[in-house]
C-alpha positions, 0 to 999 in steps of 0.5 A: 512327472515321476508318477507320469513316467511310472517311476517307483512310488519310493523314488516318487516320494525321494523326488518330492521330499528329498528338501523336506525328509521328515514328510516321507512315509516309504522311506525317509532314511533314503530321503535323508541321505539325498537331502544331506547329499544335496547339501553337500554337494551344493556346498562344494559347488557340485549342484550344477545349476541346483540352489546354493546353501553358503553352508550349513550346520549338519546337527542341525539339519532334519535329515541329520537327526533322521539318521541319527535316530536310524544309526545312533553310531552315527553319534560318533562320527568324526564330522570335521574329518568326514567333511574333510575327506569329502573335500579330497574327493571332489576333484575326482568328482568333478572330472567323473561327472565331466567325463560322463557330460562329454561321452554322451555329448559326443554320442549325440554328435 
């Protein structure tokens, strides 16, 4: 359907691979950060309809060792408290992706 709609070939390939970024050729590092994206979300119940992952073990996942490979600093990271720092954030989140469900549902009244 990207293709169809001339979407960028990069976006086309995040769109394909984003479950799978080792298999992306344009940019798998772009890949990588949806797909971890997309965990992190899932996990916290911000999928909105998407699959549910109970959870997850970041060093284990593709995408992370993309990144790692990328960014070796990303080595160093404090995981516990990123995850942690995520968790604050998700109420402000919730009510961004609200508000903007709402404005549009209230432009199509």
């Amino acid at each position: 359907m990207a293709r169809k709609w001339n979407f960028p070939e990069v976006y086309c390939e995040i769109i394909s691979y984003h479950h799978a970024p080792a298999g992306a050729t344009i940019d798998p590092v772009l890949c990588a950060i949806v797909n971890l994206s997309d965990l992190f979300c899932s996990v916290r119940e911000l999928n909105y309809g998407g699959k549910e992952w109970v959870s997850f073990n970041l060093s284990e996942e593709e995408a992370w060792q993309i990144l790692r490979k990328e960014a070796p600093n990303l080595a160093n990271l404090d995981v516990e408290r990123f995850c942690y720092e995520l968790d604050d954030a998700i109420p402000d989140i919730k009510e961004l992706v609200r508000s903007i469900f709402n404005s549009h549902e209230q432009a199509g009244d």
